[in-house]
Backbone as a ProteinNet text record, in pm:
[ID]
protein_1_A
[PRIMARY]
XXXXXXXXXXXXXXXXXXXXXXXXXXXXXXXXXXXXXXXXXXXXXXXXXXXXXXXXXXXXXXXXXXXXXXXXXXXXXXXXXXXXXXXXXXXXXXXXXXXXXXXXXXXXXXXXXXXXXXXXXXXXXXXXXXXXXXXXXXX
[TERTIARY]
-541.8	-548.7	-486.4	-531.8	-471.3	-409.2	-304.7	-207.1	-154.9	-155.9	-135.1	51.3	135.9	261.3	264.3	295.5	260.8	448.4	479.1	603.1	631.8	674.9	752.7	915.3	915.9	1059.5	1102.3	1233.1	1224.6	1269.8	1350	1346	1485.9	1557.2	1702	1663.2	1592.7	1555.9	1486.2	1382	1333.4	1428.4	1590.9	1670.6	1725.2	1752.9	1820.4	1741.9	1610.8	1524.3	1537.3	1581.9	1603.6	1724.7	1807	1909.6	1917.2	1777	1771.8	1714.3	1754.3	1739.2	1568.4	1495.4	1339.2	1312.3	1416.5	1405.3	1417.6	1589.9	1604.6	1499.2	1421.5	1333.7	1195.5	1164.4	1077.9	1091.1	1223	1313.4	1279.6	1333.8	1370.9	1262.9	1106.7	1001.1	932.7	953.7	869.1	900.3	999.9	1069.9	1015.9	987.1	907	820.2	749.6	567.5	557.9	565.3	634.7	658.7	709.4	755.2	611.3	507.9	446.2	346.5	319.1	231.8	202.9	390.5	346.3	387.9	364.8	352.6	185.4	100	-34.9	-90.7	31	-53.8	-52.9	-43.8	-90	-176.8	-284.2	-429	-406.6	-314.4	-329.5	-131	-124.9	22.2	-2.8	-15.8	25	132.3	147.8	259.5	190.9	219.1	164.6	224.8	148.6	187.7	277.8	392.3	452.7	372.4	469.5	348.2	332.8	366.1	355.1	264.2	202.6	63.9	-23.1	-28.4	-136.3	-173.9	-278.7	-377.8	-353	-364	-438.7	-553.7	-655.9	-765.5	-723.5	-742.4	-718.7	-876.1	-905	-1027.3	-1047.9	-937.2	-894	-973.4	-1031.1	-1095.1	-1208.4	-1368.3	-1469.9	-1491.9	-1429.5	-1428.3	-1286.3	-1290.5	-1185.9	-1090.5	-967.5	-891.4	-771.9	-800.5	-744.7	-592.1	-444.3	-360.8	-328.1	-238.5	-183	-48.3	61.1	202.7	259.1	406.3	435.4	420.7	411.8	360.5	474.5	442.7	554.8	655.2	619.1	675.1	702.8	804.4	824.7	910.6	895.5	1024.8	960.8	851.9	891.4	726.9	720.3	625.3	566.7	459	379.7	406.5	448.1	473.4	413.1	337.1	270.3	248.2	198.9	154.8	118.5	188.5	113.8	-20.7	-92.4	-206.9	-170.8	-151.5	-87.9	-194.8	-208.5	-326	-244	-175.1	-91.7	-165.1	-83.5	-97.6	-119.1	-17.8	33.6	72.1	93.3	158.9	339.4	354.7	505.1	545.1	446.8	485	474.6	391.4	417.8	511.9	532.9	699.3	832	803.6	858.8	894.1	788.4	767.2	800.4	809.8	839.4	1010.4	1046.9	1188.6	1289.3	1204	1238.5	1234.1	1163	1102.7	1246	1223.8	1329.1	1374.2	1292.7	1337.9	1366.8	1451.9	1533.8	1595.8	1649.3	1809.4	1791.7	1854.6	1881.5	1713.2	1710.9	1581.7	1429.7	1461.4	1329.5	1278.7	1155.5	1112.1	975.9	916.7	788.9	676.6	562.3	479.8	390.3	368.7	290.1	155.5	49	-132.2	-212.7	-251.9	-360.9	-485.5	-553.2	-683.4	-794.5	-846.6	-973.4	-1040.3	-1120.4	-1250.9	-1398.4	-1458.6	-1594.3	-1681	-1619.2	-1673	-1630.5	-1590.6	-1540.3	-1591.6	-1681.3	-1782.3	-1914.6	-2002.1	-2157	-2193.7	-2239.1	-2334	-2506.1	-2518	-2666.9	-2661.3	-2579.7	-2582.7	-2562.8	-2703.1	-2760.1	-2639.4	-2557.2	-2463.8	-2372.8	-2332.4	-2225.6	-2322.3	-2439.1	-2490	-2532.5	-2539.5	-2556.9	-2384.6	-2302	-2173.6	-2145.7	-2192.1	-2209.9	-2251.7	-2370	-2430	-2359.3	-2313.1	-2223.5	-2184.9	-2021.5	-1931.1	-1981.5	-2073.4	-2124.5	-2227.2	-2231.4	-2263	-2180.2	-2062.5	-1951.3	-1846.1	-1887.6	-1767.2	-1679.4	-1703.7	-1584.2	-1552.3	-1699.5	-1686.3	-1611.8
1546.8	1433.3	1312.3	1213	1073.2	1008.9	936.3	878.8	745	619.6	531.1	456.4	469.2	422.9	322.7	190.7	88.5	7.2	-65.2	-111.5	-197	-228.6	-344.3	-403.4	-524.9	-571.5	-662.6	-709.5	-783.3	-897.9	-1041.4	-1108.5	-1082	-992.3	-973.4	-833.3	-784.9	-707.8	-763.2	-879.1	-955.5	-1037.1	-1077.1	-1135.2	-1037.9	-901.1	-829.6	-788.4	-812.5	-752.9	-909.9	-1014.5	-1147.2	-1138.6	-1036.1	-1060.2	-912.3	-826.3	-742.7	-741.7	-724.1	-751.6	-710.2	-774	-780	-626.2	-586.4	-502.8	-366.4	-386	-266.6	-217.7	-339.1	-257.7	-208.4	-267.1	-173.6	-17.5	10.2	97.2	221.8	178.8	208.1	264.3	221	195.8	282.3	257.5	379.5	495.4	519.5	677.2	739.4	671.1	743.1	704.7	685.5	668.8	808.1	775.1	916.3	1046.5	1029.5	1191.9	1196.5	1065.7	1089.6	1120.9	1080.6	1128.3	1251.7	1330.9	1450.3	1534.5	1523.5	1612.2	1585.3	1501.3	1480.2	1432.6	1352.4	1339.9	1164.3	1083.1	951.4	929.1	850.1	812.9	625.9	549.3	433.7	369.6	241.3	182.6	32	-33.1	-186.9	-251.3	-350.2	-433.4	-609.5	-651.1	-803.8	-895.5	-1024.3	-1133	-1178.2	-1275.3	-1364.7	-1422.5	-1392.5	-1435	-1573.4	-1615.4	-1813.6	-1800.4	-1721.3	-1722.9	-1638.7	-1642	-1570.4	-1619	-1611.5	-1661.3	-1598	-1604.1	-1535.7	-1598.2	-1523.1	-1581.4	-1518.9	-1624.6	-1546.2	-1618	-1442.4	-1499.5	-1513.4	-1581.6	-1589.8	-1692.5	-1762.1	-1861.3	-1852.7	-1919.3	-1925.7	-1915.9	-2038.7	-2073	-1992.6	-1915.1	-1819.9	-1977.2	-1926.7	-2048.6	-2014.3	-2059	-2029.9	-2063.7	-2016.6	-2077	-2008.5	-2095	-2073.1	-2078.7	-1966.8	-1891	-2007.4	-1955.2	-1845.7	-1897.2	-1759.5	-1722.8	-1764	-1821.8	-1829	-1726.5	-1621.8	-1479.7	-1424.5	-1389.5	-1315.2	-1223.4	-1165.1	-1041.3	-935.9	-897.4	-791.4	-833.6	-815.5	-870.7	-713.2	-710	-597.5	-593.2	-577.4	-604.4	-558.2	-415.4	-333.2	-199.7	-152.5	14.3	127.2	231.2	409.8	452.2	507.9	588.9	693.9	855.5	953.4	1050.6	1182.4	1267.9	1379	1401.5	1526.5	1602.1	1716.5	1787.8	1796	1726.7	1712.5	1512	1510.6	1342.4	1421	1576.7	1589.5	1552.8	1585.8	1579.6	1457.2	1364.2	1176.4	1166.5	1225.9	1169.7	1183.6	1310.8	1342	1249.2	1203.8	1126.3	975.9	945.6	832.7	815.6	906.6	880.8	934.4	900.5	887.5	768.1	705.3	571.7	495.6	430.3	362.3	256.7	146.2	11	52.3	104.1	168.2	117.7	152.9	78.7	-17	-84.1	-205.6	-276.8	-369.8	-462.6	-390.3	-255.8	-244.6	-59	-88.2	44.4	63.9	160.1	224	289.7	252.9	261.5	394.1	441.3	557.3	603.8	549.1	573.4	654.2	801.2	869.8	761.1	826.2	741.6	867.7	809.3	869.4	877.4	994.1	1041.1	945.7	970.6	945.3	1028.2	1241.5	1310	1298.8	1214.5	1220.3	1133	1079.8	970.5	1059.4	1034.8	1055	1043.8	1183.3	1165.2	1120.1	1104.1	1081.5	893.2	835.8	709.8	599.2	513.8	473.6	424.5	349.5	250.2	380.5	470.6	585.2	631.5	669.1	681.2	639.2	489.8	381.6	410.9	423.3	374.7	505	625.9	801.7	769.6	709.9	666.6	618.4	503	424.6	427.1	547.7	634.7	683.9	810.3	894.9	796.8	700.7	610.4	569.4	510.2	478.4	609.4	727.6	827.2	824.8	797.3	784.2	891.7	964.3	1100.6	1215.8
-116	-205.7	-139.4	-189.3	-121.2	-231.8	-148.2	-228.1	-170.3	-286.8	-185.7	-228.1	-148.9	-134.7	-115.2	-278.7	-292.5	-250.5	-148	-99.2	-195.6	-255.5	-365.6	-344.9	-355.3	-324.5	-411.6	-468.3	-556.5	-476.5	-554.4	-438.3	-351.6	-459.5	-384.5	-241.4	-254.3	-159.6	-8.4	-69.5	27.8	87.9	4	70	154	185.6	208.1	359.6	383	468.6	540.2	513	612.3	702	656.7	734.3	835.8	836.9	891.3	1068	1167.4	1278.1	1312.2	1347.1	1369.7	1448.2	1552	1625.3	1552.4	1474.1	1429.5	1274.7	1281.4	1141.1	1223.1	1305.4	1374.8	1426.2	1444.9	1490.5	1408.7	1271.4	1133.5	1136.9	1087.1	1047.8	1109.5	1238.2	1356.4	1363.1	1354.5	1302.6	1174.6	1054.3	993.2	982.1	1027.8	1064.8	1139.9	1278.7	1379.8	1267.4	1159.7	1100.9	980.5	954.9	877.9	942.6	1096.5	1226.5	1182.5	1283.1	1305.1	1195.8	1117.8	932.7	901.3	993.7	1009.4	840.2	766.7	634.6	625.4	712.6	755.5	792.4	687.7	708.5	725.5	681.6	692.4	664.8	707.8	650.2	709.8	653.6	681.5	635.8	664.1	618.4	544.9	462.6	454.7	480	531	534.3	389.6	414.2	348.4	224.2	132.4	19.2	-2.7	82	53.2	177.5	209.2	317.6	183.5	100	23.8	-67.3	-179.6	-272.6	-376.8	-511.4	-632.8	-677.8	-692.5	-804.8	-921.5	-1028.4	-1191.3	-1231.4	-1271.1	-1376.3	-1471.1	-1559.5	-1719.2	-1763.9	-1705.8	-1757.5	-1708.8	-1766.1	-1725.3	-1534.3	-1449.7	-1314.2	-1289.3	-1197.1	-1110.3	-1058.2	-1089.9	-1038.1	-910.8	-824.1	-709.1	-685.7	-685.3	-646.2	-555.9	-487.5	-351.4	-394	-267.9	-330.2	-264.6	-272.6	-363.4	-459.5	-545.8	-656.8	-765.7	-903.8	-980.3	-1023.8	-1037	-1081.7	-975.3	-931.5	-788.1	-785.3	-930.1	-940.1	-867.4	-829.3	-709.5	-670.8	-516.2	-456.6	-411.2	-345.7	-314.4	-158.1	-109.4	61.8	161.4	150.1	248.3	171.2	252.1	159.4	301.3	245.1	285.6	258.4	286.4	203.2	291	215.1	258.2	193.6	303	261.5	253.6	93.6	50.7	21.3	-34	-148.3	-242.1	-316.1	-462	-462.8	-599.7	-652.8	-583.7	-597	-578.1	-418.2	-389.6	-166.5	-172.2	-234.6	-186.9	-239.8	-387.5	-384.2	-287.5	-208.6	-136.8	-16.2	1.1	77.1	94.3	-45	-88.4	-75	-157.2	-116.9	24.4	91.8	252.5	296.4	261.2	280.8	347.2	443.5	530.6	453.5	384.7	304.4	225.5	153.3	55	-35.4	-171	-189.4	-348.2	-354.8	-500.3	-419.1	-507.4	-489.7	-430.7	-373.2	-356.4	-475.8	-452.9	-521.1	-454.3	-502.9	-448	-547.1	-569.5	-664.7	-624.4	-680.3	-605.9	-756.8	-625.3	-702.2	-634.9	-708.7	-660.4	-610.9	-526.2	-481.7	-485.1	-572.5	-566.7	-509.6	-518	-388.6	-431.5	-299.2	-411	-449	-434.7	-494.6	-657.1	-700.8	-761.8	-922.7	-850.7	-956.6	-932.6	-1037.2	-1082.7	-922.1	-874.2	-739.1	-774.4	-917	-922.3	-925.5	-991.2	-916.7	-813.4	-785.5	-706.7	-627.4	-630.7	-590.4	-528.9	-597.6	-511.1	-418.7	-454.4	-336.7	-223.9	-202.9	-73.5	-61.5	-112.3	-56.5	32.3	-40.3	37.8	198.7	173.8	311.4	395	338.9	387.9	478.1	365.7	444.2	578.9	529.3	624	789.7	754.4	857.7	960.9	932.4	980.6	998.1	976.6	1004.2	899.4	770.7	666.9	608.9	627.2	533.7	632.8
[MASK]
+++++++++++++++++++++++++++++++++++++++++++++++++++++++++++++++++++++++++++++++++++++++++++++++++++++++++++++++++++++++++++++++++++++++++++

């Protein structure tokens, strides 16, 4: 099963990761990547850009309205994410609370991801996306 390990920080956490040495969070970071390697249940992990480099569209209104960050609300930002190919929701948790950025201000969201055996194989649209997959090596 896949699971995706959603990074969240609040802003006292994001203050806490400014005064962290560039080197030693790579350090940090690579060490468990490395243990999520070779436990072989790491399918993906990024990190994001600064959220005053990012967008929201809200489509609350007729025309999608575009603002640019930061964002007014910034009690905890989304920062990067895991997608982990467990077992169980219990082994990502497991997993989760290993997690190197740790501590007050930050937390960790954790969302099953669905398959796409997992929707109606008789419709059309899952099925170009089947292809898709199986085109590109996804499957």
């Amino acid at each position: 099963m896949k699971y995706m390990l959603i990074m969240r920080a609040t802003d006292e956490g994001m203050a806490k990761m400014a005064d962290v040495d560039f080197s030693e969070m790579l350090e940090t970071v690579g060490r468990f990547n490395d243990e999520l390697i070779r436990a072989g249940v790491l399918l993906a992990a990024e990190g994001l850009e600064d959220a005053s480099e990012g967008v929201v569209v809200d489509y609350s209104s007729e025309t999608p309205v575009v603002t640019d960050g930061p964002y007014g609300e910034t009690k905890e930002l989304f920062g990067g994410y895991y997608i982990l190919n467990v077992s169980s929701k219990e082994e990502a948790i497991e997993w989760a609370k290993r997690m190197p950025m740790a501590g007050p201000g930050f937390k960790t969201e954790i969302r099953r991801v669905p398959t796409i055996d997992e929707f109606p194989q008789d419709n059309q649209w899952i099925q170009k996306e089947r292809a898709w997959r199986e085109a590109t090596g996804q499957l």
